[in-house]
C-alpha positions as CSV (number, residue, x, y, z in Angstrom):
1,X,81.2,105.9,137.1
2,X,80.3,106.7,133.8
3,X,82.1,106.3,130.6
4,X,84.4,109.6,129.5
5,X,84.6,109.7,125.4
6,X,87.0,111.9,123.5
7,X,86.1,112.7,120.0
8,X,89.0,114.2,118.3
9,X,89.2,117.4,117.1
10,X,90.2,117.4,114.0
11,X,87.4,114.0,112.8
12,X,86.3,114.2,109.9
13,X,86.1,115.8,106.4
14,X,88.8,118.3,105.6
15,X,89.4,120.9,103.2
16,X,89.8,119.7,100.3
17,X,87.6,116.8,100.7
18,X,84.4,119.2,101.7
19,X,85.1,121.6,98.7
20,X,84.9,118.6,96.4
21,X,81.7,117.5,97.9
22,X,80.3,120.0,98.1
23,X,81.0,121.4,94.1
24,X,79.5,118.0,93.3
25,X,76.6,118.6,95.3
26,X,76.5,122.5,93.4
27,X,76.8,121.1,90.0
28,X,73.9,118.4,90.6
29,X,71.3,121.2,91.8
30,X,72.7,123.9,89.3
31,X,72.2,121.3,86.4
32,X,69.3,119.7,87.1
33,X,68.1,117.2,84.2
34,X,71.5,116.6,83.0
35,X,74.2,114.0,83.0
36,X,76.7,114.7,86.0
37,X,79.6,112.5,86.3
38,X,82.8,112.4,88.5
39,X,85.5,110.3,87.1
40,X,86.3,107.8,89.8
41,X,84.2,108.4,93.3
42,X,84.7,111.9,94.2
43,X,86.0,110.8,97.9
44,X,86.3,107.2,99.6
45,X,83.4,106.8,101.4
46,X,80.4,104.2,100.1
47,X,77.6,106.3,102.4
48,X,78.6,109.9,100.2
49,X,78.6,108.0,97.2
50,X,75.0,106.6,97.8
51,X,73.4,109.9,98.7
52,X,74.8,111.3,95.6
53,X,73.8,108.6,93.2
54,X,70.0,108.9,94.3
55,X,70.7,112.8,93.6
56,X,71.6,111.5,89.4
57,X,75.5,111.9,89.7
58,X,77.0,108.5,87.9
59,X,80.8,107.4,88.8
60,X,82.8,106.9,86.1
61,X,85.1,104.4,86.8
62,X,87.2,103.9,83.3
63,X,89.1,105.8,80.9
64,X,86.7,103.8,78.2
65,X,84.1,105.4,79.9
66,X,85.5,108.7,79.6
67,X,86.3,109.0,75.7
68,X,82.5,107.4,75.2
69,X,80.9,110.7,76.9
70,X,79.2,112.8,74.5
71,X,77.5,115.4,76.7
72,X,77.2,115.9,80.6
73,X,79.4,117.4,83.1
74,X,82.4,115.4,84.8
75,X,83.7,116.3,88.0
76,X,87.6,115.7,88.8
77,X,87.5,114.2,92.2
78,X,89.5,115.4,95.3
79,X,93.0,113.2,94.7
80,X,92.9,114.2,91.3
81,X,93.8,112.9,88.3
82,X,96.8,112.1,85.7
83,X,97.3,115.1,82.9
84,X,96.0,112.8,80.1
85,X,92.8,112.4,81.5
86,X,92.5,116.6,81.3
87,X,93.6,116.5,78.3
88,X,90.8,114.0,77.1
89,X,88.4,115.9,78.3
90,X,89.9,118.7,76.8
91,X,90.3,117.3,73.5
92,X,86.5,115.9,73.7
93,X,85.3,119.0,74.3
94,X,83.2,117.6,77.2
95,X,82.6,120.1,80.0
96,X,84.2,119.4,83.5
97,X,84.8,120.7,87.0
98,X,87.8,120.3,88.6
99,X,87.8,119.3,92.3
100,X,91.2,118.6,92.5
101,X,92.2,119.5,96.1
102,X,94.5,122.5,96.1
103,X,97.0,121.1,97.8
104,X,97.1,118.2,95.5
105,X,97.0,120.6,93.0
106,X,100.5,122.0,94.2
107,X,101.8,118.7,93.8
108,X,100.7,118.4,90.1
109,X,102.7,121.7,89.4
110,X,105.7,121.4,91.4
111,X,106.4,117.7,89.8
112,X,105.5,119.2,86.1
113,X,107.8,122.1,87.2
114,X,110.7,120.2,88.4
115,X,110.2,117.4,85.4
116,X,110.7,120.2,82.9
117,X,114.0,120.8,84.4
118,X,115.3,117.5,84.2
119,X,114.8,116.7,87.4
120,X,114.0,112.7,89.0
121,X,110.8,112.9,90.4
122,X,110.1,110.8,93.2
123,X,106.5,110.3,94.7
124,X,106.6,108.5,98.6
125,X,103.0,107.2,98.8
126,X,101.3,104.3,97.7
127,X,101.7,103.4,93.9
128,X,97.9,102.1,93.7
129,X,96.5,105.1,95.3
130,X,94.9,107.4,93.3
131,X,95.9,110.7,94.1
132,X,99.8,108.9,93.2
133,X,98.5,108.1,89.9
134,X,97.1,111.3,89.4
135,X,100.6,112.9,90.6
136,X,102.4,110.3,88.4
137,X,100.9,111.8,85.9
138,X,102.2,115.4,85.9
139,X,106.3,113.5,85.9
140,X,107.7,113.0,83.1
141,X,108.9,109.4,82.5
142,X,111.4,109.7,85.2
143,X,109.7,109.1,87.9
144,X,109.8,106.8,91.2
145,X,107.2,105.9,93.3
146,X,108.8,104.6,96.9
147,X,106.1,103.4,99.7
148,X,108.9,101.1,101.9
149,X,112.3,101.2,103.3
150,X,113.3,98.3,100.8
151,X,112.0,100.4,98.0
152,X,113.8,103.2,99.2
153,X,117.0,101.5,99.8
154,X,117.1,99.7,96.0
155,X,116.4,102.8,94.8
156,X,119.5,103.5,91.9
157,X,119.8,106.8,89.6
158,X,120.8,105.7,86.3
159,X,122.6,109.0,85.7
160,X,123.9,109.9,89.3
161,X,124.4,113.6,88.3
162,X,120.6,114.4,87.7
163,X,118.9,115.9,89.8
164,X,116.1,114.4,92.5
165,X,112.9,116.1,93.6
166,X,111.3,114.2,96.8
167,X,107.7,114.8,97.4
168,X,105.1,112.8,98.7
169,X,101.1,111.5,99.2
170,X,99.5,114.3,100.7
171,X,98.2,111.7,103.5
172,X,101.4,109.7,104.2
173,X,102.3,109.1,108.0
174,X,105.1,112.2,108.7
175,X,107.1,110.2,110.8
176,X,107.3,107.2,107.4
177,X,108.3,110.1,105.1
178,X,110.9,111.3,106.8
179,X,112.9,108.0,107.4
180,X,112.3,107.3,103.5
181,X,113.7,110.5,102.5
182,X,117.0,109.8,105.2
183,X,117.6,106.5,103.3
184,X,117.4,108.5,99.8
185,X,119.7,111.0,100.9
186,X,122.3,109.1,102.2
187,X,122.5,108.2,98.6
188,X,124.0,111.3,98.2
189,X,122.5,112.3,94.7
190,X,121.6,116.2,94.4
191,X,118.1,116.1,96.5
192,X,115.6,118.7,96.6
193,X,112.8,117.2,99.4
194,X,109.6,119.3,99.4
195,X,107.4,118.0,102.6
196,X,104.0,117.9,100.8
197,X,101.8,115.9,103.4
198,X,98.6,118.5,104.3
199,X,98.7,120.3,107.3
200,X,95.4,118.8,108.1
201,X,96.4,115.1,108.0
202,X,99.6,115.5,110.0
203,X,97.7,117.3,112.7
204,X,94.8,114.8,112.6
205,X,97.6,111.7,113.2
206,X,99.4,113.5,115.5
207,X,95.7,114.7,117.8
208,X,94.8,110.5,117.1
209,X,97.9,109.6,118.4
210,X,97.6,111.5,121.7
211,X,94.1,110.7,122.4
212,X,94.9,106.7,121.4
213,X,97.9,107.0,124.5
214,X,95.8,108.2,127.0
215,X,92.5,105.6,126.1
216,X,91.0,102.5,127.2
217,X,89.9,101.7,123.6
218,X,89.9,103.8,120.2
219,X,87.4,103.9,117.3
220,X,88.7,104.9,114.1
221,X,85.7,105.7,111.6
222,X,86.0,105.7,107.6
223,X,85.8,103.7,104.5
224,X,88.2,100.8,104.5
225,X,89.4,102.2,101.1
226,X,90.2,105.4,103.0
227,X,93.9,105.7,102.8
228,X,94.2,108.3,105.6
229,X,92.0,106.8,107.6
230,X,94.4,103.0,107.5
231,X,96.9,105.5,108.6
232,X,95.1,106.5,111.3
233,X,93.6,102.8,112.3
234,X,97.6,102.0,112.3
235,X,98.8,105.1,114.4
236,X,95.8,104.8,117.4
237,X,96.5,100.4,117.0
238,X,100.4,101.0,117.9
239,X,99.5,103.3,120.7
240,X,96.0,101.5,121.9
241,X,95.4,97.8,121.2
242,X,92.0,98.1,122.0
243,X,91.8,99.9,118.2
244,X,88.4,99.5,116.3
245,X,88.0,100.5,112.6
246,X,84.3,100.9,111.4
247,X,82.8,102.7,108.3
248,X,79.6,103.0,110.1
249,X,77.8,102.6,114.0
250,X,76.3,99.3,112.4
251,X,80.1,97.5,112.7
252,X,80.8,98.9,116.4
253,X,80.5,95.8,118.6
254,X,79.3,97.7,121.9
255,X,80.3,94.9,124.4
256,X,84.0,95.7,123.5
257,X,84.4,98.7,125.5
258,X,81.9,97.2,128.6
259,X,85.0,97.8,130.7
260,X,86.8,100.6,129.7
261,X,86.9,104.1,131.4
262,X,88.0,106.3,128.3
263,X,86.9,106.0,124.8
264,X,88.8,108.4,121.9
265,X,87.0,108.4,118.8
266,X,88.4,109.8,115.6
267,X,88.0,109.6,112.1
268,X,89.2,109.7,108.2
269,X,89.2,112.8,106.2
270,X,85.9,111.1,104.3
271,X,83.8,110.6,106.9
272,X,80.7,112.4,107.3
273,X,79.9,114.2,110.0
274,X,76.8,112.8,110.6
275,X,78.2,109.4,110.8
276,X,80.4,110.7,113.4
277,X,77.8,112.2,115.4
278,X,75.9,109.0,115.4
279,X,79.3,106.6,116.6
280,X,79.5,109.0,119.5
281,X,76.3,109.8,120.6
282,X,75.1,106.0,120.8
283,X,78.8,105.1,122.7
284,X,77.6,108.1,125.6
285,X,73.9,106.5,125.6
286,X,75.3,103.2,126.0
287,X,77.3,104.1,129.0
């Protein structure tokens, strides 16, 4: 009997991750012969960032870097970035594109918004990730950023008649977000919680999770510095302990799923289709 695989139906880039590759890829063949940067690598994936090194688009990965640019074009990657680094390029005078995804974007206003008011932002994600930073820096200087249940409970207002604003990493796991936010409001300060995970990434964890129940084995596919795609290694592992992460077909140890009837295959919001294509063509060939 041969081997059925399920490739999810949501794998792979999503919105706002394909409009910022693909401006990049615009800007490099519009502007041929000149300097095109992106500050920080315009999505997690090592394989993108390759192609589009060979194609003369250099990754700046400092703000040192930044202020030392005296002509080019930078490109503002998908998670976007902190309102001082705008405002350096703004104040250098140095041309950029900004491929901030939209619904990042919100996020940016709604905490600049509700700062301006007075209000407590808090971020739920993860402090080191950079679409957090990049949101952290549209708050004011009271701001939170709350990734756990212990960070969540020690979490004290200062002045407990200001006002709290609740929003969160556009790829945090749903179900995490909403038992952070029930531990801030039992707190009982005056909350206003705005659910800002994407669409995209809830319905991709909740598809993974489905296909991870029903499988003999799982592959998860994307760049270990993929924070979605952790997400998703962690959701499919809790509901399939046969759960394989791999960036490309080069890590995937066929002999692993010898005996399994059902393979599910999905992958992060970085990953290539073509990568994708590969991982599931070679696990049907195989078996």
């Amino acid at each position: 009997m041969s081997m059925k695989v399920e490739l999810a139906k949501t794998a792979g880039f999503c919105f706002g991750v394909k409009r910022a590759v693909d401006m990049v890829y615009e800007q490099a063949e519009k502007h041929k012969g000149e300097r095109i940067y992106t500050f920080g690598p315009i999505i997690h994936n090592e394989e993108v960032i390759r192609d589009m090194e060979k194609r003369g688009v250099t990754v700046l990965n400092s703000i040192e870097e930044l202020k030392g640019l005296r002509e080019g074009i930078v490109i503002i990657r998908s998670h976007g970035v902190p309102k001082a680094v705008c405002d350096i390029l703004e104040d250098g005078r140095i041309s950029y594109v900004d491929a901030t995804c939209p619904f990042v974007k919100k996020i940016h206003n709604i905490v600049r918004d509700e700062s301006e008011k007075g209000s407590h932002i808090i971020i739920i994600g993860n402090s080191s990730h950079p679409e957090v930073e990049g949101i952290k820096g549209w708050a004011g200087a009271d701001v939170t950023v709350i990734q756990n249940e212990a960070e969540a409970e020690s979490f004290k207002l200062e002045n407990e008649n200001q006002k709290v604003c609740i929003v969160s990493q556009t790829t945090f796991n749903y179900n995490k977000f909403k038992d952070l936010v029930e531990i801030i409001s039992e707190k009982r300060y005056d909350i206003i919680v705005l659910n800002t995970i994407c669409n995209a990434t809830k319905e991709r964890q909740e598809e993974a999770k489905r296909i991870a129940e029903r499988a003999g084995a799982m592959i998860v596919i994307g760049d270990r510095r993929s924070s979605n795609t952790q997400k998703l290694f962690e959701i499919c592992r809790n509901a399939c302990a046969d759960t394989y992460y791999i960036q490309t077909l080069d890590d995937l140890d066929m002999n692993q799923l010898r005996s399994v009837e059902t393979v599910g295959i999905t992958a992060g919001a970085s990953t290539p289709k073509n990568i994708i294509e590969e991982v599931q063509n070679n696990v049907r060939i195989n078996f």
